[in-house]
N, C-alpha and C positions, 0 to 999 in steps of 0.2 A: 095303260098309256099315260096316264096323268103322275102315275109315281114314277113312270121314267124320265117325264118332265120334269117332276120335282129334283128329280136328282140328278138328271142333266144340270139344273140352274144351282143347284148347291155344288158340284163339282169347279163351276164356273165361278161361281162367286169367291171358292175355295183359293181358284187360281190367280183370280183376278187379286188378294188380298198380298198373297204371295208375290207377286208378279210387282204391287206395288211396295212388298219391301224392299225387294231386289233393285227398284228403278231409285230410290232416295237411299238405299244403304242407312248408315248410323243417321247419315245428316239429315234434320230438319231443314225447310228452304226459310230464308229466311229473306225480308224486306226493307229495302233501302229507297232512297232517294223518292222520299214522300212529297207528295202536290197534290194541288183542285184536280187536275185535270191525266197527272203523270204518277205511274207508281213499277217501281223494279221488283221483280222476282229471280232469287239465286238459287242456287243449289249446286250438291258436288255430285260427281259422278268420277269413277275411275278412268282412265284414261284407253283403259284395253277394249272399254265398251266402245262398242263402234254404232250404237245405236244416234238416231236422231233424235230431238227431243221437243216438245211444243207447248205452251201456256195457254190451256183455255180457259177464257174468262166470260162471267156477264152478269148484265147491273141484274141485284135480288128484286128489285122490284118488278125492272121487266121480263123477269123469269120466262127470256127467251131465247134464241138462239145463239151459241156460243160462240164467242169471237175468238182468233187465234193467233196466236205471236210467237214465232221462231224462237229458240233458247241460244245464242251464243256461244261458245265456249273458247275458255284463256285456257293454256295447259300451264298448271304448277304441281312438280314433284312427283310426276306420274297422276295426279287428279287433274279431271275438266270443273272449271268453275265456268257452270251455265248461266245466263242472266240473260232475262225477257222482259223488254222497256216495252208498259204495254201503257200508251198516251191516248189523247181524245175520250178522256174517260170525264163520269159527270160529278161536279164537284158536290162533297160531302155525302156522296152515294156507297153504300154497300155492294162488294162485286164478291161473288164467288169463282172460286179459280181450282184447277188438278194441272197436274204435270202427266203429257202425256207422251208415252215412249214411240217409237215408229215400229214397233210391233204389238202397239197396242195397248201394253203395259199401263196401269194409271194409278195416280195417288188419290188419297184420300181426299175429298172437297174441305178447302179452309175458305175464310171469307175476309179480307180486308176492308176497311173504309179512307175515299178519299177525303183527303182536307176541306175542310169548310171556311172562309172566314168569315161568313154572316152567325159563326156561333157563339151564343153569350159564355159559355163557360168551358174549358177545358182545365186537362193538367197533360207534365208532361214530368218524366224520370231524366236523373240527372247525377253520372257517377264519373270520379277519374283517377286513371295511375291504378289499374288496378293489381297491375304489374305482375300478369300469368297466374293470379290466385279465381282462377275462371269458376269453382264452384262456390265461392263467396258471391261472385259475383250473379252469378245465379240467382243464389238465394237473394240475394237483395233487389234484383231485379222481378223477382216475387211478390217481393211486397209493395213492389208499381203498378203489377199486373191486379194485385188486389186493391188497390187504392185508384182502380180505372182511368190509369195513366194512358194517354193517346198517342203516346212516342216516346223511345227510349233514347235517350242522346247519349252518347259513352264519349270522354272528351281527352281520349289519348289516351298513349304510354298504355294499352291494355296488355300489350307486349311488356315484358321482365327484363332481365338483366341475364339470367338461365336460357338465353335463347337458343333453340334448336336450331340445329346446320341447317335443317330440312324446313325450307318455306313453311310449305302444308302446315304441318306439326309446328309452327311457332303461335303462328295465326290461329288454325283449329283449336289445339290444344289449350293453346294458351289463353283463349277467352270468347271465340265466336261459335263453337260446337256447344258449349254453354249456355252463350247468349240468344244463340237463333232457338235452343229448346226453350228458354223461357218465354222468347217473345212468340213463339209455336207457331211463326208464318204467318203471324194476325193484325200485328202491332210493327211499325217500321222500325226497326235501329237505325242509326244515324250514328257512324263512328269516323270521330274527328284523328283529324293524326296529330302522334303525340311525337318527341326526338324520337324514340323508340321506335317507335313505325318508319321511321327512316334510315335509321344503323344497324349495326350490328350483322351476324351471319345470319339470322334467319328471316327477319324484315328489310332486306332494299325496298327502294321506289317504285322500281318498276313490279316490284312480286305483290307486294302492295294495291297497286293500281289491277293488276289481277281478279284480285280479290271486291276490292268496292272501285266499280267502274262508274262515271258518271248518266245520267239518262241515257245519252247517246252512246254509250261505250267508252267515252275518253276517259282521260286522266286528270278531271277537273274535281278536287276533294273539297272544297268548297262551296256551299249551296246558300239558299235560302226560300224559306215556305213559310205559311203564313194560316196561322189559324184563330179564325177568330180575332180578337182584338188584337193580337199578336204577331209581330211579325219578327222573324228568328233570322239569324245573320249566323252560320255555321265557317267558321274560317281554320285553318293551316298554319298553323305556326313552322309547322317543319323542322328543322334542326337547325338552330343559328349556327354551331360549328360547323357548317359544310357550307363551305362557297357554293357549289354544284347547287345545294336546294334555294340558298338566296337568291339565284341570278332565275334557276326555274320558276319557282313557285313566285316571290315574294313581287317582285314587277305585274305580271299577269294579274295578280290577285287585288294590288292596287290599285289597278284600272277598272277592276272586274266591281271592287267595290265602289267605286266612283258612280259608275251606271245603277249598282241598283240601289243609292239612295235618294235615285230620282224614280225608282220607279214606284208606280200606282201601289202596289200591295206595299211596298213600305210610306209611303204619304199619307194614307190614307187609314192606315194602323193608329189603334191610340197608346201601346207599346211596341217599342223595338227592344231584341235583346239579343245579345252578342254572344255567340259561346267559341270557347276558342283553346288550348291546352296551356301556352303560353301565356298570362294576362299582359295587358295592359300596362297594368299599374302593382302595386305593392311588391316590384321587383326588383332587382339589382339596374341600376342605371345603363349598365354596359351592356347587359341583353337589350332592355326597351330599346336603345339603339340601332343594336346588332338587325334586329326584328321589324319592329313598329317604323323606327323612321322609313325603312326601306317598304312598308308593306302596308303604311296608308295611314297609320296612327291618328295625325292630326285631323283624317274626314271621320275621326268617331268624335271629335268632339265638339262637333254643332250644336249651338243654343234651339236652333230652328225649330219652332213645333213639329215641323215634318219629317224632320231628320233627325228630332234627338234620340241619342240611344240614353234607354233605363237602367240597364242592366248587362254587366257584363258576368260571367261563367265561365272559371277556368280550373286548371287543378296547378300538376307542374313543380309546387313550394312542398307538400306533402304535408301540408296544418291546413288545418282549414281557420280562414282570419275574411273578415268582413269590411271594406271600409266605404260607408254613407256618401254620395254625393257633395262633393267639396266640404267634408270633412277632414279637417286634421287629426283627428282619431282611426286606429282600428279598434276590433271589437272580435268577440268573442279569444283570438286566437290560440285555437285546441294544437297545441305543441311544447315540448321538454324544453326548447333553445332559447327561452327567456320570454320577457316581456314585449320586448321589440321585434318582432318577425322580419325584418330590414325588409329596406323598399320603403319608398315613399307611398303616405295616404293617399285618398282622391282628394286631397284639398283644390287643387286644381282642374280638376274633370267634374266634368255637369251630369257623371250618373256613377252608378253604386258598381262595385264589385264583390265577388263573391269568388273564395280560392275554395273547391274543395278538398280535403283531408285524405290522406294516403297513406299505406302502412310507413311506417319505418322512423318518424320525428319524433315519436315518443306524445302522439296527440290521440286522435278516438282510434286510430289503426284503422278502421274503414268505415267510409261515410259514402253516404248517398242522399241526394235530395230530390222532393218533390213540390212543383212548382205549379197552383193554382192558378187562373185566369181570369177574369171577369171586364166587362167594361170601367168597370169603376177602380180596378185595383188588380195588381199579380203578388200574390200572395207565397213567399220561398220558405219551406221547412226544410230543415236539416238535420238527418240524422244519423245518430252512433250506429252504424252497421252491426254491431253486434248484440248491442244492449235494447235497439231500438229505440232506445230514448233521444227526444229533440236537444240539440246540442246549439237551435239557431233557429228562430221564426221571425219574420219582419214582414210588413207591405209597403208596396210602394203606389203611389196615385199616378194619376197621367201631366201630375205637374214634376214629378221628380223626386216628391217627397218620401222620407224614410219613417214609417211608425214601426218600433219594437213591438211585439206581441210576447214576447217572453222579457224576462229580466237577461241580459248579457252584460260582463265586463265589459273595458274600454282599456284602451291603453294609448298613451300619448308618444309621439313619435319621437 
C-alpha cells in the first residue's frame, strides 16, 4: 500500500512539474512597479489558452495562509500579457508567490521583497539604449544580480531600430525575455520609455502600455519609490517628434510631478534621484525645449532641502559623459565625436547628471552602472560592459557635493 502511495505522489509531482511548464511556457514572470506596500507580477501566456489564472502570495515570516489576486490579461500578437497588482502588502517584508492556473496547474514558488525606506544601505542597476542587443543585456544585468542590486531600472530605447512588425517579438525578443530571466521573478525591473518605445512598427503606445501597465492597470509610465535614504523619480520622456505623445504624456506628467515633490517619502528622503531617457541637460537646446519646458523642467531645479534633486540618470546621447553640479565642465566623456559632447554643462542646475554609454559613438559600446546608498553618501560606478572595467566612480553627499573616487578627464565646454 505505501509503494502505491509512493508512486501515486511521484506521478503527481511528475505532473504537477509538467503542468507548471506548460502554464509559464519560455517566459519567466517578471516584476514591476516596486513599493512599501505595492508590487506587480507579469507573465505571458498564449492567447488560445482559455484558462484563468491567479497570484498567490504571503508574507515568509508569517508563513500562513495565502492571499490571492486575479491575473489580468491585455491581448498582444496573439499573447495574454497577465498582471496581478497585489497591494496592502508590509513594507520591506519577504512574500513568497506561484501562479496559479484554474485547473490547478502551478509554478514554481519565487520570493520577492517589498521596499523599505527605514534601510541604511541599498544599491540598485542602471543600463540604457540597449537597442534589441537583449543578451548583452543579460549578461550585464548579471553582474547586478551578483553585486546584490535591489532593482533593475533600464532607462529606454531597449527597443532597436531592426524593429519587428510583430509587438510581441519587438518587446520580448528584443530585451524583456532576457531581462525578466535575469531578474528570475525576484528583483523588480523598472523600464522607462525610451523614443523607441514609442515609434516605429513594432513599439506604439498603446502595445507598450500592454506590456508595463501601471499598479492599477493604466497607462501611467512614470512612478516613483523610495528606498531607504533614497527616493527615485522614474519619468517619460517619450518621443519629442510626436505631437500625439507631447499633448498626452508631457502635461499630465507635469502636474504628476508637482504633487510628488510635496510629498512625505520625497521630503523626508536625504537623496532624490531622477532617472529619465532623455536628460535634462548636456543636450541640444531644441530638444530641452521640445521636452522639459513642456513637462516640468524648471520644478527639478529647487534649492530646497526638501526638494532638491542629486542626481539625474539618463542615456539617449550614446557616450556616456558626466557633468558636477553647477559645473562648467564635463567629465569622463567615453565617445569618438570629439572633446565637446554638445549640450550645455550643469553650470546652471543644483545637481549632477550622469548620460549613460550605448553602442554605436565609438565610446565603451556598452555600459551599465551600479549605484550604492547610504545615509551619508550615494556612491555611482560605471562600467565597460564588456571589459568590466570602471570607466566612472564618484560620490555625492546630502549637500550636493561631487567627490571623484577615480582619476577622470574634464573637458571644457
Amino acid at each position: 500500500m505505501k509503494k502505491i502511495q509512493l508512486l501515486f505522489f511521484m506521478l503527481c509531482s511528475a505532473f504537477s512539474v509538467l503542468s507548471a511548464e506548460k502554464l509559464i511556457t519560455a517566459q519567466t514572470p517578471w516584476l514591476s512597479n516596486p513599493g512599501d506596500t505595492t508590487f506587480s507580477i507579469s507573465f505571458v501566456m498564449p492567447s488560445s489558452d482559455t484558462r484563468t489564472f491567479t497570484v498567490e502570495y504571503r508574507n515568509v515570516i508569517d508563513d500562513g495562509a495565502w492571499s490571492k489576486q486575479a491575473a489580468e490579461a491585455a491581448e498582444l500578437e496573439g499573447q495574454n500579457i497577465f498582471q496581478a497588482n497585489l497591494k496592502e502588502l508590509k513594507p520591506g517584508n519577504s512574500y513568497e508567490y506561484r501562479i496559479i492556473a484554474s485547473d490547478g496547474a502551478v509554478t514554481e514558488n519565487r520570493i520577492f521583497k517589498t521596499l523599505d525606506s527605514t534601510r541604511k544601505r541599498h544599491k540598485i542597476f542602471l543600463n540604457s539604449d540597449i537597442h534589441h542587443r537583449s543578451s548583452m543585456l543579460k549578461f550585464m544585468m548579471g553582474k547586478g544580480v551578483k553585486a546584490n542590486c535591489d532593482a533593475f531600472i533600464l532607462l529606454g530605447d531597449q527597443i532597436g531600430n531592426r524593429m519587428d512588425p510583430n509587438s510581441f517579438v519587438a518587446i520580448f525578443d528584443g530585451f524583456l525575455t532576457d531581462a525578466a530571466k535575469a531578474a528570475d521573478g525576484r528583483w523588480p525591473i523598472v523600464a522607462a520609455r525610451g523614443n523607441h518605445e514609442c515609434r516605429g512598427r513594432g513599439t506604439s503606445t498603446d502595445n507598450w502600455f500592454k506590456v508595463f501597465r501601471d499598479s492599477d492597470g493604466g497607462d501611467r509610465t512614470w512612478q516613483s519609490f523610495r528606498i531607504g535614504p533614497v527616493w527615485y523619480m522614474v519619468l517619460d520622456s517619450a518621443d519629442f517628434d510626436s505631437d500625439y505623445q507631447a499633448d498626452k504624456v508631457y502635461p499630465r506628467q507635469k502636474e504628476w510631478i508637482a504633487k510628488e515633490l510635496e510629498s512625505e517619502a520625497c521630503k523626508t528622503a536625504t537623496f532624490r534621484v531622477v532617472m529619465v531617457h532623455i536628460p535634462n541637460s548636456c543636450i541640444d537646446e531644441k530638444v530641452e525645449e521640445l521636452i522639459w519646458d513642456k513637462m516640468g523642467g524648471e520644478l527639478l531645479k529647487s534649492t530646497d532641502p526638501a526638494k532638491r534633486i542629486h542626481l539625474m540618470v539618463s542615456g539617449h546621447r550614446h557616450r556616456y559623459v558626466r557633468s558636477d553640479a553647477g559645473s562648467p565642465l564635463f567629465k569622463v566623456n567615453c565617445s569618438r565625436v570629439g572633446d565637446n559632447p554638445s549640450g550645455k554643462p550643469n553650470k546652471d542646475l543644483p545637481y549632477t547628471s550622469v548620460i549613460l554609454d550605448a553602442r554605436g559613438n565609438g565610446g565603451v559600446e556598452y555600459c551599465y552602472a551600479i549605484m550604492e546608498s547610504t545615509p551619508e553618501a550615494i556612491v555611482f560606478q560605471a562600467f565597460d560592459g564588456q571589459t568590466l572595467k570602471p570607466i566612472d566612480h564618484f560620490s555625492i553627499t546630502p549637500d550636493g557635493k561631487v567627490k571623484d573616487l577615480m582619476e577622470v578627464p574634464s573637458f571644457e565646454y
